[in-house]
Residue, then its C-alpha position, 0 to 999 in steps of 0.5 A: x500500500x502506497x501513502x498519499x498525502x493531500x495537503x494545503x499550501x497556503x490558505x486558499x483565496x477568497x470567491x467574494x465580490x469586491x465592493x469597490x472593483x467587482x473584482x471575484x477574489x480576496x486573500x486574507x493576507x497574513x491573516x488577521x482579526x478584529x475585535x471590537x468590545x461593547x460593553x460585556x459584548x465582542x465582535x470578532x471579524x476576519x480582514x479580507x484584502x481584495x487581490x485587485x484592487x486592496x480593498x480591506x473587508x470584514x467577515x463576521x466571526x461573531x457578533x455581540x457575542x458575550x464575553x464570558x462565552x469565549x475560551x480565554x486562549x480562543x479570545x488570545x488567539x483572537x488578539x494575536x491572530x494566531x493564524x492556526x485560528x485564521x485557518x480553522x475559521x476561514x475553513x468553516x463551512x459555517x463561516x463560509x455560508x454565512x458571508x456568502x463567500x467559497x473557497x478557491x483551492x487552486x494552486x494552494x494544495x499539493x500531493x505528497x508521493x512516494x517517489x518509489x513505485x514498486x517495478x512490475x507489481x501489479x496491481x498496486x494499492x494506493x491510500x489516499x489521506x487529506x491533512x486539511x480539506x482540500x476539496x479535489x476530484x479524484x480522476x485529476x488527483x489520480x492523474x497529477x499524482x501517476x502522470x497518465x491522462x484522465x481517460x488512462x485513469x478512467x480506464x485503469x483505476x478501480x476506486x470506491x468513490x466517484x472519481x468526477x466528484x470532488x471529495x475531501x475525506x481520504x480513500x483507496x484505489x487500486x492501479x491496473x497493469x496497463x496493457 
């Protein structure tokens, strides 16, 4: 069995509308945050920078959220913009829906292989493990990953998941000898 492994290399970009350009994609850069008390309430955003033009917007992390509802180390966090908190926040689907925005992975993962591929054994078994969830369709993984053309994938893998749906959750395939 082979180990493959799917993981991020920086944050992904932004699919949001700018304000001010209409310009599609947004970064968020170093990755920072912004509180604002009021009173015994917090507002927490997460600064976004429009890639066209540099606009700065905010995407609402939480709001008149009370204070004594936060974890001391989460509120740190929050204050140093750990960016270990700026990834598991800006990878929440929660977050995601509600600012109305998707994530845009390409150029932002990679493929981890082995590069030893066992000489005339056939078939092989490959594992498939995502380190962060990184949605990629398994047919163009698969072809990155063996160097063969899609339909050389279609015609020699044996997966059990669908291989023209993208999927973020690890899985298995088998590579048949080519003939």
């Amino acid at each position: 069995m082979l180990p493959w492994v799917v993981r991020r290399t920086r944050l992904p970009l932004l699919s949001l509308r700018c304000v001010d350009c209409r310009s599609e994609s947004a970064t968020t850069g170093e990755g920072r945050f912004r509180v604002n008390a009021n009173g015994k309430l917090l507002d927490v955003w997460l600064l976004v920078r429009c890639v066209s033009c540099g606009r700065t917007s905010k995407l609402t992390v939480h709001d008149r959220a009370p204070v004594r509802s936060f974890d001391p180390a989460e509120l740190d966090g929050y204050h140093a913009n750990d960016p270990e908190l700026v990834a598991s926040r800006l990878l929440d689907p929660l977050l995601a829906r509600r600012n109305r925005f998707t994530l845009d992975w390409r150029e932002a993962w990679r493929l981890d292989a082995p590069p030893a591929w066992p000489g005339g054994v056939w078939p092989v078994r490959v594992e498939v493990v995502f380190a962060d969830p990184v949605p990629v369709r398994p047919e163009r993984l698969i072809a990155h990953g063996l160097g063969l053309s899609r339909s050389e994938v279609l015609r020699r893998i044996k997966c059990d998941v669908p291989l023209h749906r993208p999927t973020s959750t690890g899985f298995a395939f088998t590579v048949m000898a080519g003939g």
